[in-house]
N, C-alpha and C positions, 0 to 999 in steps of 0.2 A: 299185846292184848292179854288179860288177866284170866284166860279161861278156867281158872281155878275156882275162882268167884262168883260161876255164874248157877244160876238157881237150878238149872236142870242139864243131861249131856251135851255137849255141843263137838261138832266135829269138823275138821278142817279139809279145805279141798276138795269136796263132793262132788263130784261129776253130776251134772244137772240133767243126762239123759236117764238116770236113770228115774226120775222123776216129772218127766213129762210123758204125755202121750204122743211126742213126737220122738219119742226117743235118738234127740239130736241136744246138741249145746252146750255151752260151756262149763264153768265149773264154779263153785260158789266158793269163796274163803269161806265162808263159816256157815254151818250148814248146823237145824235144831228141828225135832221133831215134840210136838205141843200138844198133851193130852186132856187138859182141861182149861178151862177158865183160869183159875188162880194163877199158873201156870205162863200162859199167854198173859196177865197182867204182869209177875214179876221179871219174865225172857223184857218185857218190853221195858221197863223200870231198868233194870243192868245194859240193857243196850245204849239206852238214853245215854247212864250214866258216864260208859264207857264213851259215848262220841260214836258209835259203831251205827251207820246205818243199815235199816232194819224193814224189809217186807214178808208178807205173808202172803203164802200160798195157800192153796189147797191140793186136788189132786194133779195141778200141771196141764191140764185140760187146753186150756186156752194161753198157752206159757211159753216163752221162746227166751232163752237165755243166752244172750249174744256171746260169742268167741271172744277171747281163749278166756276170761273168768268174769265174776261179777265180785266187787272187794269185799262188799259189809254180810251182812247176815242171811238167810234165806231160813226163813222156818216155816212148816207145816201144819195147820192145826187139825186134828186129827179127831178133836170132842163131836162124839154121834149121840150124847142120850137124847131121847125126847117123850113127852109129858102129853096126854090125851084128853082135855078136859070137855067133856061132852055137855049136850045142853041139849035135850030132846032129839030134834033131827038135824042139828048144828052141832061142831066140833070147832076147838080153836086150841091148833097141834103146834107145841112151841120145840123145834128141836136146835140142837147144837149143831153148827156151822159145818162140821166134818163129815154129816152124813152124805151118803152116797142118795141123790136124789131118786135114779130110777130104783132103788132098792126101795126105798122110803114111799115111794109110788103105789110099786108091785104089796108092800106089806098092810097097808091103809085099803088098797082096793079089794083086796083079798078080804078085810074085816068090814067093806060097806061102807068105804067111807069118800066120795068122790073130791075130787078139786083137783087135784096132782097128778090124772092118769095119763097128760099128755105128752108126762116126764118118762115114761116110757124108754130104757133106750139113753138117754141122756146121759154123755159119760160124766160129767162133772157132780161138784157137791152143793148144799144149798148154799155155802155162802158165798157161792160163786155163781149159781142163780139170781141171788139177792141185788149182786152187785151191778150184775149185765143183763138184769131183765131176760133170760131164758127162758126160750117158749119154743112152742113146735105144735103142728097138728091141731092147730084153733082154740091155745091156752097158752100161757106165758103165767111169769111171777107176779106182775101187776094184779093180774086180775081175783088172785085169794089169798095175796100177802096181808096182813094186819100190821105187823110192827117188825122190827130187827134191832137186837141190841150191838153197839158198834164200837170199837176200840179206836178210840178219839184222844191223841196227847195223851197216853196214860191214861184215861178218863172212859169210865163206859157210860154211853149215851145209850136212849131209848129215841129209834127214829119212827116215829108213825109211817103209814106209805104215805103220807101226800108229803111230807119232807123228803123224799127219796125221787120223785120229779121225777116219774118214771118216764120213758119215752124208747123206741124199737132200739132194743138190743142195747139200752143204758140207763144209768139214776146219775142222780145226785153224787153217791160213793164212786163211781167210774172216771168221772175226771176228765183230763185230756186225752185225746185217742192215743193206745199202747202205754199209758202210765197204767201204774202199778196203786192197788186200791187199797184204804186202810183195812182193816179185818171187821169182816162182818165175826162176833162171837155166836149169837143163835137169832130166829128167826121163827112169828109166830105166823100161823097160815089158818086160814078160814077155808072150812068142812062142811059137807052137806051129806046128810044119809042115801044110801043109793043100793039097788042090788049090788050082788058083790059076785054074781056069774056076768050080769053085762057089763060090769065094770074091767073084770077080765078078760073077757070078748073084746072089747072095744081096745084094750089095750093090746091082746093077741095082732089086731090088724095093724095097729101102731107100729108095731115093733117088726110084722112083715113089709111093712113101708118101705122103714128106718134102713134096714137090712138089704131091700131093693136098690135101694138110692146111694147107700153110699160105701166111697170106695174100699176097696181091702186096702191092709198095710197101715203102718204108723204116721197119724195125722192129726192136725188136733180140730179137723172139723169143718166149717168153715172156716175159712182165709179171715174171708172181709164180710161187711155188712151189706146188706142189699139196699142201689140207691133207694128213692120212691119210684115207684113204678115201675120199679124194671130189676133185672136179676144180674147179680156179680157175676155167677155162672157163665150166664148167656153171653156178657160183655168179654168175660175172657177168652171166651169160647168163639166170638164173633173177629176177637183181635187175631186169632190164626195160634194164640197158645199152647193150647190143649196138647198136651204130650212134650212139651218142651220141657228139655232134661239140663238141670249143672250140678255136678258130680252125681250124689248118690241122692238129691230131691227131683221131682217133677212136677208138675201140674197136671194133675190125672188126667187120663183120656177118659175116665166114664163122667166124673164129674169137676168144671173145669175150679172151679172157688178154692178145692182141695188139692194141699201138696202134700204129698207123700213121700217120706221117707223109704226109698226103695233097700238100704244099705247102705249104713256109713255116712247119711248124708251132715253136714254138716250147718251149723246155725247160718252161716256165709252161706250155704249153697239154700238154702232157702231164703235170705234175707234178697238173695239176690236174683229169686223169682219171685219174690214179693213188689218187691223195687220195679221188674220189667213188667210185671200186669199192673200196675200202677202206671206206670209212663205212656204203655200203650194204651191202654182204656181211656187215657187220659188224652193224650195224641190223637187216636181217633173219631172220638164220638165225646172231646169234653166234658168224660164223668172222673168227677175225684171218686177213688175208690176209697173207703176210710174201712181200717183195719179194724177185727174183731178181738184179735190175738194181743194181749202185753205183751211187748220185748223188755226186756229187762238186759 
């Protein structure tokens, strides 16, 4: 491989924990951090070129990198600007794909601007909202998204949200469950004027919730999706799980959906409490569990 060649740093070998929030997993051959658009179009033009396959990440949120490496590329995109264009008591906020959502929340609601405050708390980024329909607390992405520009074959498309097929905890860009999604570049979101003390209030309780419910330690969150009508939680919880430990992962005892890296845990020692709350939920009370998290 020509790393000589290629339009911005790239580096070899990168251990993948240190880049998720599960801080477990393997290691990436080639590993690039993405700070703008142009940027992200030409890493992807040199990847093509070179035969080197090529996904994007964002902040590792929802990301498990299988043992002991992954061969092609793993890059980051890192572009936060974003653009405020107000229309009386309406905004429509177009930001870059790398920002941090509950930041992006806390900053908007502070200035009186509602849609986003149930992003609260949310460890991930918007293009990674964009992509898995993230929601919480009686709001999700469907419901004030506008449009997302999307890195397609080299190509940036513009997807309206009714091409994005949104549906609980997926679109369009999401794919088969645990595949790896193309790159959302930015994402336009529909605003409404609002106080900007209850907007903080409302988000203060949010975020006492958030902080209630879920567990300490490195994790990336929920597991899996929740069937209809009923809770991933409760099922694993009901299979007799809950605190069952392989190596340094568990299946938390406060909340059963989350595994927790307690120390050292490794992508196998999770893949392989993934695997048994899957068998058994599925053994017992014939629910397929379908995963939230891409393995890679």
């Amino acid at each position: 491989m020509d790393l000589a060649t290629a339009p911005l740093p790239i580096s070899e070998n990168e251990p993948m924990e240190r880049h998720t929030s599960w801080r477990a997993g393997g290691v990436a051959r080639y590993y690039a951090e993405v700070g703008a658009r142009a940027e992200a179009l030409a890493l992807a033009a040199w990847a093509g070129a070179q035969g080197l396959a090529l996904v994007w990440v964002g902040r590792g949120t929802n990301l498990l990198v299988r043992d002991p490496s992954y061969p092609g590329l793993v890059a980051v995109y890192r572009a936060q600007q974003w653009r405020l264009d107000e229309h009386g008591d309406t905004a429509a906020l177009t930001v870059e794909a790398g920002a941090p959502m509950a930041g992006l929340a806390r900053r908007l609601a502070a200035m009186g601007w509602a849609g986003l405050e149930w992003a609260e708390g949310l460890p991930g980024t918007v293009g990674g909202a964009v992509v898995g329909n993230a929601g919480c607390y009686g709001g999700d992405t469907a419901q004030v998204l506008l449009s997302a520009d999307v890195l397609m074959d080299n190509m940036v498309e513009t997807w309206p949200v009714e091409r994005l097929a949104y549906g609980y905890r997926t679109s369009a860009l999401k794919g088969a469950p645990g595949a790896i999604p193309p790159l959302v570049l930015s994402a336009t979101f529909r605003l409404a004027r609002d106080d900007p003390a209850g907007l903080m209030e409302s988000m203060q309780r949010i975020a006492a919730e958030r902080k209630r419910k879920t567990p300490a330690g490195s994790s990336c969150g929920s597991v899996f999706k929740n069937p209809p009508g009923d809770s991933a939680g409760r099922l694993i919880e009901r299979a007799g799980l809950k605190g069952r430990q392989v190596g340094g992962a568990v299946i938390s005892p406060v909340h059963a959906n989350y595994i927790v890296n307690t120390g050292g845990a490794t992508a196998a020692d999770i893949l392989t409490l993934i695997d048994l709350a899957r068998s058994e939920v599925l053994r017992q009370f014939g629910v397929a569990l379908e995963l939230e998290v891409c393995v890679l």
